[in-house]
C-alpha positions in Angstrom: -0.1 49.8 -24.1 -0.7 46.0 -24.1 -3.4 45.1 -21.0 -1.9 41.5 -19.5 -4.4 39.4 -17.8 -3.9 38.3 -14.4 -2.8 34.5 -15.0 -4.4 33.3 -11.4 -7.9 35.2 -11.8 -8.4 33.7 -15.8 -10.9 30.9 -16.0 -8.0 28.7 -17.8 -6.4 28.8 -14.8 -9.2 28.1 -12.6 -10.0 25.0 -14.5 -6.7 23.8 -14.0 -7.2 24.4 -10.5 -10.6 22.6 -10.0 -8.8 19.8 -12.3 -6.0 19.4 -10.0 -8.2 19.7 -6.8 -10.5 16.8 -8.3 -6.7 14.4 -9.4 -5.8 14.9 -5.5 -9.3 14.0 -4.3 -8.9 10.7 -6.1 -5.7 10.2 -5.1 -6.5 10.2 -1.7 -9.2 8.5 -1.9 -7.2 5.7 -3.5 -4.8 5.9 -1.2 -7.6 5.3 1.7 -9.2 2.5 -0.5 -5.4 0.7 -0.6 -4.4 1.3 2.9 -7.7 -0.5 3.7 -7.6 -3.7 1.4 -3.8 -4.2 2.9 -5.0 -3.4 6.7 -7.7 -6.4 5.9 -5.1 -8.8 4.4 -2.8 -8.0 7.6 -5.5 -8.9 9.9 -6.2 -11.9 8.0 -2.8 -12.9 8.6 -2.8 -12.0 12.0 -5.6 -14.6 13.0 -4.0 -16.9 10.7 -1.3 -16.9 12.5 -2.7 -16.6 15.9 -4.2 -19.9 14.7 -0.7 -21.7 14.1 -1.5 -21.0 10.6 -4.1 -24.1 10.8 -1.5 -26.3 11.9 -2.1 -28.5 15.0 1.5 -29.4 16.5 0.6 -33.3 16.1 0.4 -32.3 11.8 3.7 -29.9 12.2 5.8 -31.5 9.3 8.6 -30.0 7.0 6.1 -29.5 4.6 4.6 -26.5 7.0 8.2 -26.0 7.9 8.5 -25.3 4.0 5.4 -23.4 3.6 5.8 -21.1 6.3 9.3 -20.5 4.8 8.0 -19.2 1.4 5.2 -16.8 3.2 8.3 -15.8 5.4 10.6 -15.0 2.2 7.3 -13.0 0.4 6.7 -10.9 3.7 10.4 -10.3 3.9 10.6 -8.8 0.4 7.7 -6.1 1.2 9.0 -5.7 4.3 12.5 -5.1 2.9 10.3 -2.4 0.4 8.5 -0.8 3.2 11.6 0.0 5.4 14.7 0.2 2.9 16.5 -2.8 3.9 17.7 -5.8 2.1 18.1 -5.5 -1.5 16.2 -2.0 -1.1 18.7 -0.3 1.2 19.1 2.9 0.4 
């Protein structure tokens, strides 16, 4: 009679295990690090655009016209990403 080892109590297994546990640990704490450097960059925005984006209404021009297009058309394309719209409907 052949003994079989109990695959969840081996130490091959619990390697694996502590492997896995320490790949979802740096997951999340990449995650956390990300979800921070893109809350910064939205509150950046934020005040940039509570600020008329630097624009005082006697220098409004269709070169801001033209700039605030292309940061419109960027936003819209992770926008479109975050939500599933656009050209990323699902």
């Amino acid at each position: 009679m052949t003994t079989r080892l109990n695959p969840i109590t081996t130490p091959r297994f619990e390697a694996r295990a502590e492997k896995a546990r320490r790949n979802k640990e740096a997951a999340l704490a990449a995650f956390i690090g990300k979800k921070a450097e893109i809350d910064e960059m939205l509150a950046r925005l934020q005040a940039l655009s509570d600020d008329h984006f630097n624009c005082h209404p006697d220098e409004a021009g269709w070169a801001m016209v033209g700039t605030l297009e292309h940061y419109a058309s960027l936003l819209k394309r992770i926008t479109d990403s975050a939500f599933g719209e656009g050209e990323h409907a699902r």
